[in-house]
C-alpha positions as CSV (number, residue, x, y, z in Angstrom):
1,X,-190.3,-164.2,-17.6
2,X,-191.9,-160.9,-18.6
3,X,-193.7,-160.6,-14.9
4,X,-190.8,-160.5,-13.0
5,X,-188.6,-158.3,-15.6
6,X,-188.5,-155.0,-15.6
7,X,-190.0,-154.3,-18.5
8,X,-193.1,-152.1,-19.4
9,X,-196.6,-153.4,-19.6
10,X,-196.5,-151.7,-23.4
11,X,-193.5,-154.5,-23.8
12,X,-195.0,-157.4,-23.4
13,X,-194.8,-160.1,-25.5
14,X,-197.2,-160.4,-28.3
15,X,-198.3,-163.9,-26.9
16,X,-198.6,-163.1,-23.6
17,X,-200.8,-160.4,-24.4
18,X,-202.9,-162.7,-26.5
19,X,-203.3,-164.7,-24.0
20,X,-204.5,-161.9,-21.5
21,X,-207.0,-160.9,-23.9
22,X,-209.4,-163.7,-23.2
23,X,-209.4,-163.0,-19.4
24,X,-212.4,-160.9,-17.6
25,X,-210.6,-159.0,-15.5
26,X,-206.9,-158.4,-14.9
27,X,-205.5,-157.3,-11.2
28,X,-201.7,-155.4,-11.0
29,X,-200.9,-154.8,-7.8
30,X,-198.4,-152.7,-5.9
31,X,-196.9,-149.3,-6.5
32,X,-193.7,-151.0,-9.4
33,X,-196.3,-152.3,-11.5
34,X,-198.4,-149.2,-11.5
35,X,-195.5,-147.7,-12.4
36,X,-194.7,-150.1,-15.4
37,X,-198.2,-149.5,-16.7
38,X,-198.1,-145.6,-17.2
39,X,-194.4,-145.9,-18.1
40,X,-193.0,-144.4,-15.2
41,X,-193.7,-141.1,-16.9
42,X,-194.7,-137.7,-15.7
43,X,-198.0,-137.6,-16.5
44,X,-200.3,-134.9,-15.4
45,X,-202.4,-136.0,-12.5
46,X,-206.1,-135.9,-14.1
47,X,-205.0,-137.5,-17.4
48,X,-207.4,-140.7,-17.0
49,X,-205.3,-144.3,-16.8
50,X,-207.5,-145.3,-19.6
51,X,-206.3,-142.7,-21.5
52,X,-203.0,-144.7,-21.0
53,X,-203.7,-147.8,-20.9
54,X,-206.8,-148.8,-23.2
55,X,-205.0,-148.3,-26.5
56,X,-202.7,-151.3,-25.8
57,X,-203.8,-153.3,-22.6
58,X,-205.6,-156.5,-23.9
59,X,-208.2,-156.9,-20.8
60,X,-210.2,-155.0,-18.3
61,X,-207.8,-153.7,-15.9
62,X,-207.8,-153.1,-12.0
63,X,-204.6,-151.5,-10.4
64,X,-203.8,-150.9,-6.6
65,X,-201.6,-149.2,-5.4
66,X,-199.9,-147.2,-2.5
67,X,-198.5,-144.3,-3.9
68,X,-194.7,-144.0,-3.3
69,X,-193.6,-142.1,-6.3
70,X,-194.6,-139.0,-7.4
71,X,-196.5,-140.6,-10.6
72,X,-200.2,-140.9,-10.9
73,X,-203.3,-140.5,-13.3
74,X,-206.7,-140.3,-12.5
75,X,-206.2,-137.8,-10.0
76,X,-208.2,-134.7,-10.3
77,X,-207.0,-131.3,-8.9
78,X,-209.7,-130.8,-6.1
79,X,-208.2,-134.3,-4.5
80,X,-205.0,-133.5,-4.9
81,X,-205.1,-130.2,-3.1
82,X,-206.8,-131.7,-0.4
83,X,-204.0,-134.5,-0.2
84,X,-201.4,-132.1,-0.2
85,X,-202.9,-130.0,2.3
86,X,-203.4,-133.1,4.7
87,X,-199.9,-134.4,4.0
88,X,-197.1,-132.6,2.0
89,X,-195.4,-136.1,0.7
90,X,-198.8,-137.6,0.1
91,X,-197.8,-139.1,-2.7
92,X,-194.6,-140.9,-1.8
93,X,-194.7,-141.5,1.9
94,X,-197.4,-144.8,1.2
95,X,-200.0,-143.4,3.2
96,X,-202.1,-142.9,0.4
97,X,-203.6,-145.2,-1.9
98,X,-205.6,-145.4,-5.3
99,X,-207.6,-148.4,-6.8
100,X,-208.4,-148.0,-10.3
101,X,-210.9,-149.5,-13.1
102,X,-210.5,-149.6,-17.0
103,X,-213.1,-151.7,-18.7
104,X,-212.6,-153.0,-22.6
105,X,-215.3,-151.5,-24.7
């Protein structure tokens, strides 16, 4: 039930998380899911994901995405200028894309 609710990554059930925990490697696709990982928050673009994502996500962790909101981490300034100077709605119009990695120490 929990995948297809829209709920936030950091909501997941206690079990299901237990269960993720023994897995190598965790894919979430798609721009939604992105979303429900960072909490659909404003965060400022070069915050690292794992910066996010490590203190509560029970596996390693690889997100894709096409951008189509204006949230993202990760992202540092130099690569953002360049995208906006390319393309003004770079990071809603789905023409750009980022594929991310946290590890579990």
């Amino acid at each position: 039930m929990f995948w297809t609710a829209p709920r936030l990554f950091w909501e997941m059930p206690q079990s299901l998380a237990s269960d993720l925990s023994e897995a190598r490697l965790i894919i979430v696709k798609g721009d939604a899911n992105y979303r429900r990982l960072v909490g659909d928050c404003d965060w400022p673009l070069s915050t690292p994901l794992s910066e996010v994502v490590t203190p509560w996500f029970p596996a390693p962790l690889l997100a894709l995405r096409m951008l189509k909101a204006e949230i993202a981490l990760g992202i540092s300034e130099d690569v953002a200028a360049a995208a906006r100077a390319k393309d003004g709605d770079w990071m809603v119009n789905g023409k750009f894309a980022q594929i991310q990695f946290v590890g579990k120490e």
